[in-house]
C-alpha positions in Angstrom: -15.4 236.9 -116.6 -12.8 239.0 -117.7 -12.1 242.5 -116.8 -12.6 244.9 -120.4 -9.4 247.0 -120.3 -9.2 249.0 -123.4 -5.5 250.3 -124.9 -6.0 253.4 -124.3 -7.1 252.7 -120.9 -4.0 250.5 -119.5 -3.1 253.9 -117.2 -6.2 253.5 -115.4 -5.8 249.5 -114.7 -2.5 249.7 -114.0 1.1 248.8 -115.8 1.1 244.9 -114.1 -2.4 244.2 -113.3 -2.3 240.7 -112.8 -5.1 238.1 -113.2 -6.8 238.2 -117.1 -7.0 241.1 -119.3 -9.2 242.0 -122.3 -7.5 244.1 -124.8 -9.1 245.9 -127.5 -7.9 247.1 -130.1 -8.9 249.1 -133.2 -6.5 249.0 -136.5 -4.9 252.4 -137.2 -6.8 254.6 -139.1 -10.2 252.1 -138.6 -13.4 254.0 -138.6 -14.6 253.9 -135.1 -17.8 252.3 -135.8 -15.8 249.1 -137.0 -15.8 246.3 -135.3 -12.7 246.1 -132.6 -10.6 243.7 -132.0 -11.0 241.6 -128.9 -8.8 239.3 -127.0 -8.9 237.8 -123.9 -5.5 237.7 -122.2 -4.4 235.4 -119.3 -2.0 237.6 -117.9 -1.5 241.8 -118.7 1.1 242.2 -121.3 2.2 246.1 -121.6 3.6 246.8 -124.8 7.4 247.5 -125.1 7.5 249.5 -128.4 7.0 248.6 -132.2 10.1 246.8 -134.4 9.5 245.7 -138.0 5.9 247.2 -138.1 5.1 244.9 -134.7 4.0 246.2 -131.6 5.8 243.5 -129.1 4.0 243.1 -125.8 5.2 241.0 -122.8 4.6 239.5 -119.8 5.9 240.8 -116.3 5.4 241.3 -113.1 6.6 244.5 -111.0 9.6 242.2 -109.7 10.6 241.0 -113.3 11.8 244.4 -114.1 12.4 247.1 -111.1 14.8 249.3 -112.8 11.5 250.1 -115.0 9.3 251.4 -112.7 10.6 254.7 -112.1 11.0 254.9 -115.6 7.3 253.9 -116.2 6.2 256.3 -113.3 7.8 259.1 -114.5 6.3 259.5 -117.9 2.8 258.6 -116.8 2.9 255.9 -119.4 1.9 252.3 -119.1 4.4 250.7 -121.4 8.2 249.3 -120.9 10.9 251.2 -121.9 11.7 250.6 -125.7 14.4 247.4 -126.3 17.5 248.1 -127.4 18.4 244.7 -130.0 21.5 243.2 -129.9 22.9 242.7 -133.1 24.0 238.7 -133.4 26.2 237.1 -135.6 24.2 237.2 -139.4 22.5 240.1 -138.1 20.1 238.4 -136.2 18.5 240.9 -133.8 18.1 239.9 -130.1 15.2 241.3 -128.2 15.8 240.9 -124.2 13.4 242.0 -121.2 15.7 241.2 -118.6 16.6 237.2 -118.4 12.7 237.1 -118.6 12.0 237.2 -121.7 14.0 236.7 -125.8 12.5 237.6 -129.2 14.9 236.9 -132.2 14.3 238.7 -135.5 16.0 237.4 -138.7 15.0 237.2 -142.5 11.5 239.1 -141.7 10.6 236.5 -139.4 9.8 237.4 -135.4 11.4 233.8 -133.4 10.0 233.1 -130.1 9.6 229.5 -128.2 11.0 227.9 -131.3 8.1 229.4 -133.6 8.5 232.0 -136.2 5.7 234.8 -136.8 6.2 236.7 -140.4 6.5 240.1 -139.7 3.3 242.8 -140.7 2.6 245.8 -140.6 0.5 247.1 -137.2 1.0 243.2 -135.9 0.9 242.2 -132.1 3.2 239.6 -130.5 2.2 239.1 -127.4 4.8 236.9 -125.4 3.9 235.0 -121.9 6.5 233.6 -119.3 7.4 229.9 -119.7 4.8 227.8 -118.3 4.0 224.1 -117.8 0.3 222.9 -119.1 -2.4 224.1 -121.2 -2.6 227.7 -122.2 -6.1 229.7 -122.7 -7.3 233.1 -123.9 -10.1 234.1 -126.1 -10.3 236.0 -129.3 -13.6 237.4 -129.9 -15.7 235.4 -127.8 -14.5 232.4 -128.3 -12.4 230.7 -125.5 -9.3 228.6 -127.2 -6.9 226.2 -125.6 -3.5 224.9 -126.4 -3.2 221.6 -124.9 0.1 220.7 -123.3 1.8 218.5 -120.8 5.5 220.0 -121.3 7.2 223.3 -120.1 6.7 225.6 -123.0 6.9 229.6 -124.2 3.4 230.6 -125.1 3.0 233.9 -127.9 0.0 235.0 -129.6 0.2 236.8 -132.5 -2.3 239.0 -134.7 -2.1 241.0 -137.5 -5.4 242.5 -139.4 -5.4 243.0 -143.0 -7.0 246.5 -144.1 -8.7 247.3 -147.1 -9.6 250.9 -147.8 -12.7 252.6 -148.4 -13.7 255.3 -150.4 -13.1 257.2 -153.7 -9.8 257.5 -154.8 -7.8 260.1 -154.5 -10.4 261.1 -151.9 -9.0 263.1 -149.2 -10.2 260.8 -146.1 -10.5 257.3 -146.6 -11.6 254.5 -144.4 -10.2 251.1 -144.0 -12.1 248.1 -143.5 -10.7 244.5 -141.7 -10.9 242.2 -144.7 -9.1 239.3 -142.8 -7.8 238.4 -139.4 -5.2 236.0 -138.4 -4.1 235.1 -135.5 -1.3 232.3 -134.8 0.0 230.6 -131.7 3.0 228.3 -132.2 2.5 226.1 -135.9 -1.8 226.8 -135.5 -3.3 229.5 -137.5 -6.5 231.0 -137.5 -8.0 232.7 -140.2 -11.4 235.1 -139.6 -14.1 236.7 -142.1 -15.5 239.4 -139.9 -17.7 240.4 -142.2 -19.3 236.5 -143.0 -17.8 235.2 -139.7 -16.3 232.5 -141.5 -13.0 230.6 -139.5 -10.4 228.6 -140.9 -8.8 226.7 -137.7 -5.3 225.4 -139.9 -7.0 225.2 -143.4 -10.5 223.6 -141.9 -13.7 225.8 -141.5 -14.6 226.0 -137.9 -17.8 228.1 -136.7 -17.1 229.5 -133.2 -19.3 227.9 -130.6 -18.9 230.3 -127.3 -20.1 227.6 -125.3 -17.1 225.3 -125.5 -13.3 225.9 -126.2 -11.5 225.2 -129.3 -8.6 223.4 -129.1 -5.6 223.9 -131.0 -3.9 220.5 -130.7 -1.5 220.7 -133.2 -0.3 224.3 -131.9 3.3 222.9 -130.5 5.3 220.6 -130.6 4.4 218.2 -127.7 2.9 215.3 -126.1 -0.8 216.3 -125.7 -2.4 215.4 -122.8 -5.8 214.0 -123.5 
C-alpha cells in the first residue's frame, strides 16, 4: 500500500520521507468537490519552485543536498530552495540540484534523460535519480511500469487541461478537468475523467487495477521480457 500524503500535507510527512508517496493534487482554482489528481510515487519528490508555468519536483535524499536543510528548517517549508538557471550558450536554461540532478529548458520544451516535455501551464515534472531496471508508480489506481534493462533517468510529467464553468462574465467560475496527460519518456497517456476513457500512445486502453500497464515503448532501450 502506499502512504496518502496530500500537498498540503508534505510538513507533516516530512521533506525526504523515503519509501513511496501518494501525492494529490487539485488543479488551481478546481472546485473542491472535483475529482483530485492521484499519483503514486516511488520515491518523495519535494517541489523546487515553478519555471515556465511548471512546478519541477525532484528526488533527494537528506545527504543529496545538506546545505538545504537549514534552509528548509528555517522557513517551516517542505520544498527546496528555488533554482537559480544558468543561462547556456542559445539561451538554453540549466536547472541543477547539486550534481544530482539537470533539467534543460529551450524552445518551450522542459529536457530531461534525453526526453523533452512541452511546457504547460500548472504542469508537474517530477524527476527521479538515475536508476538501472524497470520503473513503477501509479496514476489513479492504476499501477504502470516502464520496462528496462539499462541505466536510465526516469521523469513523469502531468499537466491537466481546465475548462471553466459558469456564466460568463460571472464573478466566480469553476473549472472543470476536461483532459489529463501524463508522459514518461516518448509514452503518453491521455485520460477522460469524466467517461474514463485512456489513450495509452494513440490506442484505447481501459485501466484494469488488477494488473500493471506497461509502457514498452516509453525509452529508448532493450526491453527485458
Amino acid at each position: 500500500m502506499f502512504p496518502r500524503i496530500t500537498v498540503i500535507g508534505l510538513a507533516a510527512a516530512g521533506l525526504l520521507a523515503l519509501g513511496c508517496v501518494t501525492e494529490v493534487v487539485e488543479p488551481a482554482n478546481m472546485a473542491p468537490a472535483r475529482l483530485p489528481l492521484i499519483l503514486e510515487l516511488p520515491h518523495g519528490t519535494p517541489p523546487a519552485g515553478v519555471y515556465h508555468g511548471v512546478q519541477l519536483h525532484f528526488e533527494v535524499d537528506e545527504k543529496d543536498v545538506p546545505e538545504a536543510i537549514e534552509w528548509i528548517k528555517s522557513r517551516d517549508i517542505r520544498e527546496l530552495p528555488p533554482i537559480i538557471p544558468e543561462i547556456a550558450p542559445g539561451g538554453r536554461e540549466i536547472y541543477r540540484v547539486r550534481d544530482v540532478h539537470q533539467v534543460e529548458y529551450m524552445h518551450n520544451m522542459f529536457r530531461v534523460g534525453g526526453y523533452t516535455y512541452p511546457a504547460k501551464p500548472n504542469a508537474r515534472l517530477y524527476v527521479f535519480k538515475e536508476r538501472k531496471g524497470n520503473f513503477s508508480f501509479a496514476f489513479r489506481g492504476q499501477g504502470i511500469v516502464v520496462p528496462s534493462d539499462i541505466g536510465w533517468r526516469p521523469a513523469i510529467y502531468y499537466y491537466a487541461e481546465l475548462e471553466s464553468e459558469g456564466a460568463p462574465g460571472a464573478r466566480r467560475r469553476t473549472k472543470r478537468i476536461v483532459r489529463e496527460v501524463v508522459q514518461v519518456g516518448l509514452s503518453r497517456i491521455e485520460t477522460d475523467p469524466e467517461t474514463g476513457t485512456w489513450l495509452v500512445d494513440g490506442r484505447t486502453f481501459v485501466p484494469d487495477t488488477s494488473r500493471p500497464l506497461e509502457l514498452a515503448g516509453a525509452i529508448h532501450a532493450k526491453v527485458a521480457r
